[in-house]
Backbone as ProteinMPNN parsed JSONL, in Angstrom:
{"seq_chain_A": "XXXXXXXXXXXXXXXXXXXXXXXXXXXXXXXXXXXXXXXXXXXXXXXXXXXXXXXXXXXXXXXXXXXXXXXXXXXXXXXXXXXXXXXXXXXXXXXXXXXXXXXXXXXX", "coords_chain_A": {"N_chain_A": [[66.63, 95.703, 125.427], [69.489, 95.857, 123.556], [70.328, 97.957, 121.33], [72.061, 97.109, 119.082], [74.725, 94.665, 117.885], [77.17, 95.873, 118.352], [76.963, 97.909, 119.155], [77.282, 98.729, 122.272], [80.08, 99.071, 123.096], [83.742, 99.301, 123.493], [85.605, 100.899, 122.151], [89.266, 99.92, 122.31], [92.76, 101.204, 123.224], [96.462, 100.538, 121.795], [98.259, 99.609, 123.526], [96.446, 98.755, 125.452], [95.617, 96.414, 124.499], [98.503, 95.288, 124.128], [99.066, 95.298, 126.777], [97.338, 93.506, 128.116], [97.358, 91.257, 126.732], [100.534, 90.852, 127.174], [100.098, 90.443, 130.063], [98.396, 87.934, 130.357], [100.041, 85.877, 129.316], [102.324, 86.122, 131.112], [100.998, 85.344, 133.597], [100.694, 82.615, 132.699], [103.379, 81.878, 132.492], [104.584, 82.277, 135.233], [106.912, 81.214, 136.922], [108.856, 80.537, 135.423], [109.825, 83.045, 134.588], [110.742, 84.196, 136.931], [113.361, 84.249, 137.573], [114.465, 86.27, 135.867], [113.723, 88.139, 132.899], [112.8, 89.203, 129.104], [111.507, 91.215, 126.991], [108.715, 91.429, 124.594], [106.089, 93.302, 122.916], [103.835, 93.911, 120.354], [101.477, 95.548, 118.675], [99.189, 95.868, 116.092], [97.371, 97.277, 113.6], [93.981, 97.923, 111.53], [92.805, 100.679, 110.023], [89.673, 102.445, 108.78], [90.138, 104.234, 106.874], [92.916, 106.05, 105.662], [94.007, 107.303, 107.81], [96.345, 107.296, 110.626], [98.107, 104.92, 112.356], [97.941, 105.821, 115.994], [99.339, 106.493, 119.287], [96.826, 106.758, 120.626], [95.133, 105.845, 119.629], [91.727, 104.106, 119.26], [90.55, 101.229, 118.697], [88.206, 98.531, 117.859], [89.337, 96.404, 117.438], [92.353, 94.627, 117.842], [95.884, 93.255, 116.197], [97.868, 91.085, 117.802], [101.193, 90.476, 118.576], [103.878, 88.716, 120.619], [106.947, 88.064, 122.015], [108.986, 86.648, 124.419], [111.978, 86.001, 126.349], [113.415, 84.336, 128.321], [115.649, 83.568, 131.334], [115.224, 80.955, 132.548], [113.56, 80.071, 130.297], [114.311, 77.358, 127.866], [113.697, 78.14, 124.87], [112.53, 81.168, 123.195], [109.465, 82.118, 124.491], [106.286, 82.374, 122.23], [104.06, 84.564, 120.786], [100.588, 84.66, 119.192], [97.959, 86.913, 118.512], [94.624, 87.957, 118.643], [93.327, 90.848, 119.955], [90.088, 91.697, 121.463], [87.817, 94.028, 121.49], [85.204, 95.145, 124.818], [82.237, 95.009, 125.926], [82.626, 96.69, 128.475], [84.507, 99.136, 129.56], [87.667, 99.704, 128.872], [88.214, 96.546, 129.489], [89.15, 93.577, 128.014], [89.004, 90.86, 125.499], [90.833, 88.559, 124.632], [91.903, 86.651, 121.82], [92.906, 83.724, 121.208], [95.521, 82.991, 118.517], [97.911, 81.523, 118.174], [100.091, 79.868, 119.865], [103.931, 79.295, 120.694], [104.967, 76.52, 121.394], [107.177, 76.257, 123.686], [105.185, 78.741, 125.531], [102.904, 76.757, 125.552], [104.117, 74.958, 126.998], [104.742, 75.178, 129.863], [101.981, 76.009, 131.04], [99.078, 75.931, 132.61]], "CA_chain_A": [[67.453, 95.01, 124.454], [70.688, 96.449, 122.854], [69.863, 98.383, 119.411], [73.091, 96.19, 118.059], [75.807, 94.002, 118.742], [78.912, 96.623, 118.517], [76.201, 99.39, 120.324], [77.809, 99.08, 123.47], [81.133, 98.628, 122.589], [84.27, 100.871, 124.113], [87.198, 100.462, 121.822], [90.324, 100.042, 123.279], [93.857, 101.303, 122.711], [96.915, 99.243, 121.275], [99.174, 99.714, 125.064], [95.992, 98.033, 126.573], [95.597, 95.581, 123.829], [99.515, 94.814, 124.465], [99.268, 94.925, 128.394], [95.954, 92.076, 128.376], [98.156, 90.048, 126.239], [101.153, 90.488, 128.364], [99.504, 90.06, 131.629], [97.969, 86.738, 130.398], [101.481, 85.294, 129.162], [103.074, 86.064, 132.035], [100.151, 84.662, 134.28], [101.133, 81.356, 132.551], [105.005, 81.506, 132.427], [104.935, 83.242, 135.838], [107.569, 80.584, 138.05], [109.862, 80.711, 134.697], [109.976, 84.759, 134.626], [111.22, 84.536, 138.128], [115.091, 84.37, 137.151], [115.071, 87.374, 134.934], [113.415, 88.168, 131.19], [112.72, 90.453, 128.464], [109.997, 91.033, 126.225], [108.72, 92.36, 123.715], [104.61, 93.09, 122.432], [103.42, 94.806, 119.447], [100.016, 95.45, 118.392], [98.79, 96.726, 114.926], [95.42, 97.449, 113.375], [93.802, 98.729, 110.412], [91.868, 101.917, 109.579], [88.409, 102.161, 107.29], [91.21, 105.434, 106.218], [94.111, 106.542, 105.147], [94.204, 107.513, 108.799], [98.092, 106.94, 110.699], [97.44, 104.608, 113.63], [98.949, 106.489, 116.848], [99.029, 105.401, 120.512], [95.797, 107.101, 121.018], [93.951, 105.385, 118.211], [91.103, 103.535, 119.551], [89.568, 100.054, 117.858], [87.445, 97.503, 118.141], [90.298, 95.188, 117.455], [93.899, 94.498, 117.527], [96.426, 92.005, 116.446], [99.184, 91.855, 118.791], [102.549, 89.944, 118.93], [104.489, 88.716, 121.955], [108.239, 87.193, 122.177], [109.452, 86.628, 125.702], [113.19, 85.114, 126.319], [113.908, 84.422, 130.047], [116.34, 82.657, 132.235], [114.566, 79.609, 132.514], [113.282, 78.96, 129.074], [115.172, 76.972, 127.083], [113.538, 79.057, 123.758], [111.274, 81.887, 123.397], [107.926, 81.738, 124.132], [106.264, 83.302, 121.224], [102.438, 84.408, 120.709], [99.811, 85.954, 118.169], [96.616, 86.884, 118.978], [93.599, 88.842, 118.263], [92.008, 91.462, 121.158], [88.863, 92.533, 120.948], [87.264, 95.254, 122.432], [84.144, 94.357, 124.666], [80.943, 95.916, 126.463], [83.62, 97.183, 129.575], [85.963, 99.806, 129.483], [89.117, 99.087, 129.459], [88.378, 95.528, 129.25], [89.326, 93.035, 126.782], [88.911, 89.431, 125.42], [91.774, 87.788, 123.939], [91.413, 85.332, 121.006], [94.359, 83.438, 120.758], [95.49, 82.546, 117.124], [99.068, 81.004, 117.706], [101.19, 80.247, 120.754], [104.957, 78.247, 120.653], [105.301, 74.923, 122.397], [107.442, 76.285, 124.854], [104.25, 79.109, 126.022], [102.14, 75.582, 126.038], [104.539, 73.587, 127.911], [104.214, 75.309, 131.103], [101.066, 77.016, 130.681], [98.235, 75.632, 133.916]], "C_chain_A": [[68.393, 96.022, 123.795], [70.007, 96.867, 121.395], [70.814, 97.092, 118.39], [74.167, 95.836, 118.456], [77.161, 95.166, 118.837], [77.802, 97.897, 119.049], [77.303, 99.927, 121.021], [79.667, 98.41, 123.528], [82.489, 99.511, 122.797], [85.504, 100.444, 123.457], [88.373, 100.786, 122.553], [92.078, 100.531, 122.365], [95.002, 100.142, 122.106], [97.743, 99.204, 122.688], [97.834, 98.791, 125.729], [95.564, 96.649, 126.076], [96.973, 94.184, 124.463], [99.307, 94.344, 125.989], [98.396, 93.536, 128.72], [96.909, 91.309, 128.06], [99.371, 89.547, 126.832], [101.148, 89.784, 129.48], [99.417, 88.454, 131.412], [99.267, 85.857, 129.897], [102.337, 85.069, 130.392], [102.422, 85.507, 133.194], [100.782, 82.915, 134.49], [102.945, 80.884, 132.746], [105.307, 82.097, 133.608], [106.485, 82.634, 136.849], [108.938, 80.89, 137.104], [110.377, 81.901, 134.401], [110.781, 85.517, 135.861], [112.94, 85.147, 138.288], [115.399, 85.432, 136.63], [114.3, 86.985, 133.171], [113.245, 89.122, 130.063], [112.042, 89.813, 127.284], [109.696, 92.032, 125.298], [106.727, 92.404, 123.059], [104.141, 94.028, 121.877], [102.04, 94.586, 119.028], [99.746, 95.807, 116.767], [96.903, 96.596, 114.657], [94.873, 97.984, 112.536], [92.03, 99.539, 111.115], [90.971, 101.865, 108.655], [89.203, 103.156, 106.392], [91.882, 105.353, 105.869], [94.618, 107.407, 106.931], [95.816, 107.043, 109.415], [97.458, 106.475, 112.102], [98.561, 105.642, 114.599], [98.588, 105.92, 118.374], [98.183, 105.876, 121.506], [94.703, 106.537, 120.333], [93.109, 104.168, 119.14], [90.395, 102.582, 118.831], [88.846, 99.089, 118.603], [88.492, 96.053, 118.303], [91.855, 95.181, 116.987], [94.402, 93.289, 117.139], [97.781, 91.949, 116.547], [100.049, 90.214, 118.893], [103.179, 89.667, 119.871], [105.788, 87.71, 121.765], [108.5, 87.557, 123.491], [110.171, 85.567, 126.079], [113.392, 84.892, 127.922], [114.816, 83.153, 130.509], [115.96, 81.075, 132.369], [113.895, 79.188, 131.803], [114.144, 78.731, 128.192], [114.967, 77.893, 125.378], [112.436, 80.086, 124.032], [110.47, 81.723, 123.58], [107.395, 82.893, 123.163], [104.624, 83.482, 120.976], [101.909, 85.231, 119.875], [98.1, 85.861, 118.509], [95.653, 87.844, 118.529], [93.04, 89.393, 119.876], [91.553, 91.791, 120.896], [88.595, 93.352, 122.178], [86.162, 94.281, 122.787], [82.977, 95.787, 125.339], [81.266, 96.878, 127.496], [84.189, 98.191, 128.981], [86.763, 99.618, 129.451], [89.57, 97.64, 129.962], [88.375, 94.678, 128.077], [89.051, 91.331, 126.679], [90.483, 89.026, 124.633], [91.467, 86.318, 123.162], [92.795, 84.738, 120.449], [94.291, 82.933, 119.26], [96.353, 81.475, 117.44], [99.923, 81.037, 119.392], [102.601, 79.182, 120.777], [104.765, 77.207, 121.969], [105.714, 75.386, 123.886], [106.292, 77.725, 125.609], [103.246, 78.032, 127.006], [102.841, 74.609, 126.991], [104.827, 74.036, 129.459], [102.742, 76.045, 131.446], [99.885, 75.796, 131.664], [97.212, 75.273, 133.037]], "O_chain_A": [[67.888, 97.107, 123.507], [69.345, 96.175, 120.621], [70.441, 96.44, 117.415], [74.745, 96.483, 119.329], [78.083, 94.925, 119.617], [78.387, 98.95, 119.306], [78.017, 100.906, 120.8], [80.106, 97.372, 124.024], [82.401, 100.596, 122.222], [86.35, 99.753, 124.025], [88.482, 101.76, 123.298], [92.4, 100.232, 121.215], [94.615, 98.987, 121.93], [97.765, 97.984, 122.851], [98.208, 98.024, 126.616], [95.201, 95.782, 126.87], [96.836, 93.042, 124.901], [99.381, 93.163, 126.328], [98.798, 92.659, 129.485], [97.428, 90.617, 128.937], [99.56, 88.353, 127.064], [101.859, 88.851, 129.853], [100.138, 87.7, 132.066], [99.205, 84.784, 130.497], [102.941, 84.024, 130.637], [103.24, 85.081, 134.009], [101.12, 82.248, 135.468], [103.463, 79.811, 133.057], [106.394, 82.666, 133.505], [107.129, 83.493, 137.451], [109.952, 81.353, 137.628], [111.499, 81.874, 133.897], [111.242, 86.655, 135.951], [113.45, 86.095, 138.885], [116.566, 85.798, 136.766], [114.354, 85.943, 132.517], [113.828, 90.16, 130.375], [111.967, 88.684, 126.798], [110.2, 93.148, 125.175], [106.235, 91.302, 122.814], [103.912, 95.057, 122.512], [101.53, 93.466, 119.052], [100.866, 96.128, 116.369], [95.876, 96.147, 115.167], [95.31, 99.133, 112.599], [91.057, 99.335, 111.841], [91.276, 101.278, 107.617], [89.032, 103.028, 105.179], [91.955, 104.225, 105.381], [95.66, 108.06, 106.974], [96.505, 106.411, 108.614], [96.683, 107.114, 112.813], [99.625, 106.108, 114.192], [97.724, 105.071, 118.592], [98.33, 105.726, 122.719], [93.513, 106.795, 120.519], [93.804, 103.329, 119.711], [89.456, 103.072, 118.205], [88.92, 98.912, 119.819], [88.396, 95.06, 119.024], [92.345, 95.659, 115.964], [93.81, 92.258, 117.457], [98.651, 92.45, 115.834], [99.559, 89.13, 119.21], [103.243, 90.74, 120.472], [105.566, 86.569, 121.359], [108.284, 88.725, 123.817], [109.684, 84.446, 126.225], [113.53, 85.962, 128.513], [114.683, 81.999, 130.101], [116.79, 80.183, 132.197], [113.371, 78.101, 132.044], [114.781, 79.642, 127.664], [115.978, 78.245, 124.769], [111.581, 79.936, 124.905], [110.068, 80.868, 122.791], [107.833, 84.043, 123.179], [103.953, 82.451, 120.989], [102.392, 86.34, 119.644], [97.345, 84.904, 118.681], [96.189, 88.726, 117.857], [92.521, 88.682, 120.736], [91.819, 92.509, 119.933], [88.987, 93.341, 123.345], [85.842, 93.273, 122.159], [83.0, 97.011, 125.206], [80.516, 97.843, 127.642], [84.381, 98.109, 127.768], [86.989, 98.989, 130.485], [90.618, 97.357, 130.543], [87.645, 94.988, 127.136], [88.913, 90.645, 127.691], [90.885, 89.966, 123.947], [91.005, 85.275, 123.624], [93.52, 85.16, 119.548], [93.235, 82.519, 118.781], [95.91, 80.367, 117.139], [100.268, 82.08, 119.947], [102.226, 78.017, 120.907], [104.48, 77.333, 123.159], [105.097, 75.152, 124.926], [106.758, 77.805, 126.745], [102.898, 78.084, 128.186], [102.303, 73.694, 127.615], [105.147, 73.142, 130.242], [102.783, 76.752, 132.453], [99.978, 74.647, 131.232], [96.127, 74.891, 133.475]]}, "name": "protein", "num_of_chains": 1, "seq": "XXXXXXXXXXXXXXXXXXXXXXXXXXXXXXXXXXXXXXXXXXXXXXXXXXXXXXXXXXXXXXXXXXXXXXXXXXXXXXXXXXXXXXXXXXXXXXXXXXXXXXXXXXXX"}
């Protein structure tokens, strides 16, 4: 049995935070991305410190931003989300908070 739930636990950066969240956006919008797009995905995250996050800083959790304009959507698709770190390396969960209409209106 695990000593405790965050034991085994491999925090993750905010670039792999961003990239999960990416990946899975573009999964869903992938036929409308085809034409041409541009994007954009920010992460942030707080410190128990006075610490300066940097793009080595490792957490348990991020909460990351996504706008993505392309050729074939009529408006942005726009997203906010929470990643968590999990029991993996370099794997993540994604907890969506927030995604625009046009994300949901082609989205499988």
């Amino acid at each position: 049995m695990l000593a405790g739930a965050h034991a085994g636990v491999f925090p993750i950066t905010s670039s792999e935070a961003a990239g999960a969240m990416t990946a899975q956006i573009h999964k869903q919008l992938a036929a409308e991305l085809r034409g041409g797009f541009h994007g954009a995905t920010q992460c942030s995250g707080q410190l128990p410190s006075s610490q300066v996050l940097s793009a080595t800083t490792r957490l348990t959790r991020w909460r990351c931003t996504l706008e993505i304009s392309g050729v074939h959507l009529a408006t942005p698709c726009k997203a906010e989300a929470n990643v968590f770190a999990t029991n993996r390396p370099h794997h993540v969960r994604i907890g969506w908070l927030a995604m625009s209409q046009t994300c949901h209106a082609h989205s499988g």
